[in-house]
C-alpha positions as a Markdown table, in Angstrom:
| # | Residue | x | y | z |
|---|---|---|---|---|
| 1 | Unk | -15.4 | -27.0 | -7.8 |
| 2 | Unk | -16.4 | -24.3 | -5.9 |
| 3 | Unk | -16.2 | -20.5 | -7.0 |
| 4 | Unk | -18.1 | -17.3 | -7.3 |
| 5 | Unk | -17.6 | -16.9 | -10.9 |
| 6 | Unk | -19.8 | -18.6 | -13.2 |
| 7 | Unk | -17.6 | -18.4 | -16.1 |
| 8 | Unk | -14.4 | -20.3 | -14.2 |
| 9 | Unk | -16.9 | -22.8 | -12.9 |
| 10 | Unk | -18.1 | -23.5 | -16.6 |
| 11 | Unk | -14.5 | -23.9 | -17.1 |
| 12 | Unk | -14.0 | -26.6 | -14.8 |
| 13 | Unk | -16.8 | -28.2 | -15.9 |
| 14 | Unk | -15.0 | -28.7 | -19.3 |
| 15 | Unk | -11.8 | -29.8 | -17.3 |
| 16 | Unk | -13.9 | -32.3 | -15.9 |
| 17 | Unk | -15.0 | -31.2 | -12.6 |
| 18 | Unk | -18.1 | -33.2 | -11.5 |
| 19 | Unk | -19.6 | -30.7 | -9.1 |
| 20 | Unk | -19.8 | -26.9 | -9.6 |
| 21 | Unk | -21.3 | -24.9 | -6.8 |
| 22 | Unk | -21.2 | -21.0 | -6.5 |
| 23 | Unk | -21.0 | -19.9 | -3.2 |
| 24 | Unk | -22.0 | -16.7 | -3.6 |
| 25 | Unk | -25.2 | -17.6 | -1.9 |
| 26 | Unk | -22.7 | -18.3 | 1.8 |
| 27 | Unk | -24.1 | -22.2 | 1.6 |
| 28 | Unk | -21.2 | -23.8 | -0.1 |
| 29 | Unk | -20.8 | -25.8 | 3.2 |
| 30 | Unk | -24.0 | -26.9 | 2.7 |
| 31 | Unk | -24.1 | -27.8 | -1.0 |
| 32 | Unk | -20.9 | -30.0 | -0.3 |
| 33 | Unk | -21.9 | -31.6 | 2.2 |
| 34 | Unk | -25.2 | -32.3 | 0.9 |
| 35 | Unk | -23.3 | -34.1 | -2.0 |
| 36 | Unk | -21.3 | -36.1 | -0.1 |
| 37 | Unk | -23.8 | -36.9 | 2.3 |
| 38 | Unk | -22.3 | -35.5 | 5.1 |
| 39 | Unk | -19.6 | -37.2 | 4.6 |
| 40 | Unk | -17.0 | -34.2 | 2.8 |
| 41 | Unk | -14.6 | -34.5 | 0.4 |
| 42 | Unk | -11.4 | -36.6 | 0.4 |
| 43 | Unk | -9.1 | -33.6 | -0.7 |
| 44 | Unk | -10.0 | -29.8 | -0.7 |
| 45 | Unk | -7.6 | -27.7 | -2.8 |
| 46 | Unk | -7.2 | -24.0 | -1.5 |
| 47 | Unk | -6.2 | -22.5 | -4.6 |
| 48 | Unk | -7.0 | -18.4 | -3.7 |
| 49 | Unk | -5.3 | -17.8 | -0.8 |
| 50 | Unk | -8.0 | -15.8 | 1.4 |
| 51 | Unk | -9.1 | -16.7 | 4.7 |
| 52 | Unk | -13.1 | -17.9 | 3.9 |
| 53 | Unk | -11.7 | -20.0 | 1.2 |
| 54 | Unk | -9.1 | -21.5 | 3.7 |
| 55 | Unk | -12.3 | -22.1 | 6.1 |
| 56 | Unk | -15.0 | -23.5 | 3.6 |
| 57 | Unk | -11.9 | -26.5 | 3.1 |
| 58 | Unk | -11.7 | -27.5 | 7.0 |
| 59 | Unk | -15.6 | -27.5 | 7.1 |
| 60 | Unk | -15.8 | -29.8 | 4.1 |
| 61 | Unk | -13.1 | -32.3 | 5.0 |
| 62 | Unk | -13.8 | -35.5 | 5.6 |
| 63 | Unk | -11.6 | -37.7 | 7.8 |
| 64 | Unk | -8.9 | -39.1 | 6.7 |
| 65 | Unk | -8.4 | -35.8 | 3.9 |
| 66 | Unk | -6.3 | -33.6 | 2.8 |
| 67 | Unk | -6.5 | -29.8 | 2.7 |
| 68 | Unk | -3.6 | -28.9 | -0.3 |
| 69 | Unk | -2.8 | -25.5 | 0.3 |
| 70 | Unk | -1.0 | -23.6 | -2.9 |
| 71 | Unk | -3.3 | -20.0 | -2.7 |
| 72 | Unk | -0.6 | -17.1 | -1.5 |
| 73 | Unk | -1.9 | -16.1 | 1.3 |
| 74 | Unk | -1.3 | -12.6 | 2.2 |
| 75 | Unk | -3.2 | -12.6 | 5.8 |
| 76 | Unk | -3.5 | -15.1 | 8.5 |
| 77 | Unk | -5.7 | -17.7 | 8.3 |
| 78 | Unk | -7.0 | -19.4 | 11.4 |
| 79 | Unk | -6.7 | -23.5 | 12.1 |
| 80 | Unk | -9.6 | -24.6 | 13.5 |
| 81 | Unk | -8.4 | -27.5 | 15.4 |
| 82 | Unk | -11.3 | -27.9 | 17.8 |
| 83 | Unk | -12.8 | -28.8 | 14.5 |
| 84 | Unk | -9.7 | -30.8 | 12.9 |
| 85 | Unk | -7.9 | -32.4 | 15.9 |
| 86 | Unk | -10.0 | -35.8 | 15.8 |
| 87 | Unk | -10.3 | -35.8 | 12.3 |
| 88 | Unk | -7.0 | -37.6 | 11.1 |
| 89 | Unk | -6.6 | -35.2 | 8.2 |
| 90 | Unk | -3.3 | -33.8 | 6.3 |
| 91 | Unk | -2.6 | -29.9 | 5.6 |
| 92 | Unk | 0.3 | -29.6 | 3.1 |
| 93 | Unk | 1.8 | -26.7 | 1.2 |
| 94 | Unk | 3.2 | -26.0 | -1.9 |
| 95 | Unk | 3.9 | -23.5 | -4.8 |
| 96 | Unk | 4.8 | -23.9 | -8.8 |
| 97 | Unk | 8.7 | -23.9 | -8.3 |
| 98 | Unk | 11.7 | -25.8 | -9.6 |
| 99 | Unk | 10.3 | -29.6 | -8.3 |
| 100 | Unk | 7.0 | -29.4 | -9.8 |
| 101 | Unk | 7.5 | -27.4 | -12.9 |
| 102 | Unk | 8.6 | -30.0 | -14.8 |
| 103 | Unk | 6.3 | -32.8 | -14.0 |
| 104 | Unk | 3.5 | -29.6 | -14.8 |
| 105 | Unk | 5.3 | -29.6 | -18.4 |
| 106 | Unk | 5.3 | -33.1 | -18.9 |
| 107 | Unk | 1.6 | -33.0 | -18.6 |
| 108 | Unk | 1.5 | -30.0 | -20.9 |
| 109 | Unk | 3.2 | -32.0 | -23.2 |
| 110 | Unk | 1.3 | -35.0 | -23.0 |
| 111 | Unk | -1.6 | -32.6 | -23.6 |
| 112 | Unk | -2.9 | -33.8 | -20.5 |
| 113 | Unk | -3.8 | -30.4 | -20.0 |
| 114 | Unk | -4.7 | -27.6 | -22.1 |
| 115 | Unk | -3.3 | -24.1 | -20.7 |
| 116 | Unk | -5.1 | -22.5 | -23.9 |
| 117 | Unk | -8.3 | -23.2 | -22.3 |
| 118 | Unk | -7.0 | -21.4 | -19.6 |
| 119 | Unk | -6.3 | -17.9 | -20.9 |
| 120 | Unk | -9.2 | -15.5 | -20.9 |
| 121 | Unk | -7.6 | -12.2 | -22.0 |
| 122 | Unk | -4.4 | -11.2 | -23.6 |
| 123 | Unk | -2.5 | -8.0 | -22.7 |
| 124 | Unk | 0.9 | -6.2 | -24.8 |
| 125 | Unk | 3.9 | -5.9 | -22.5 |
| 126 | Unk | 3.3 | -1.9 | -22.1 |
| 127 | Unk | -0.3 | -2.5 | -21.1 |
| 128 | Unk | 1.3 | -4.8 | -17.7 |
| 129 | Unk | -0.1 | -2.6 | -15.0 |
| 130 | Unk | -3.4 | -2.3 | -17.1 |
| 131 | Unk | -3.3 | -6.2 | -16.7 |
C-alpha cells in the first residue's frame, strides 16, 4: 500500500496489506521496486484518480500486470507507452455501479470486509458541505 497518510496506511496494515510505504519522501518507485527486487508488482490499483498516482503504477508494473484503474480522474493522465509497450500488461477501468455492487455486499455480508473500520468521521445531514 502506498499513501501519504500515515493513518490510512496503518489502516491497511489491519486490512492486511503486507507493505506500507509513504511516499511523501518522492521514492515510492524506489521502495517498490526495492521489495520486489526489481521486479514490480503483479497488479497496481489506482484508487485516487490524480496524475502522479496514475504514474507511480506504470513505473511499478511488472510484466505481465495489471494497472486497475477506479480513481475519478478529473485531468488527463499521460500513457507512457515507451515505457509500457513491451511490457505485456492490462489497463482496465471500472467504478462501484449496478454490476459490482452487489458482489461488494455479498462480501459485506460475509463480513469479508468491515466498512466500520473504514469510517473516520461522522457528519449530520445539515453539516454536508462542512463534510
Amino acid at each position: 500500500m502506498i499513501d501519504l497518510d500515515d493513518k490510512r496506511l496503518a489502516i491497511a496494515k489491519q486490512f492486511g496489506a503486507t507493505h506500507i510505504i509513504n511516499s511523501g519522501d518522492g521514492h515510492a518507485v524506489h521502495h517498490v521496486m526495492e521489495l520486489t527486487e526489481g521486479a514490480g508488482v503483479d497488479v497496481a490499483i489506482e484508487a485516487v484518480g490524480i496524475p502522479a498516482t496514475f504514474d507511480i503504477c506504470q513505473d511499478i508494473i511488472a510484466a505481465g500486470g495489471r494497472i486497475a484503474n477506479v480513481g475519478v480522474h478529473g485531468k488527463p493522465v499521460e500513457l507512457h507507452m515507451e515505457k509500457l509497450w513491451d511490457r505485456n500488461i492490462s489497463i482496465t477501468t471500472r467504478l462501484v455501479d449496478t454490476v459490482t455492487t452487489p458482489m461488494l455486499l455479498k462480501v459485506v455480508s460475509a463480513g469479508k470486509l468491515e466498512p466500520a473500520k473504514l469510517v473516520t468521521h461522522h457528519f449530520a445531514m445539515n453539516d454536508i458541505m462542512k463534510a
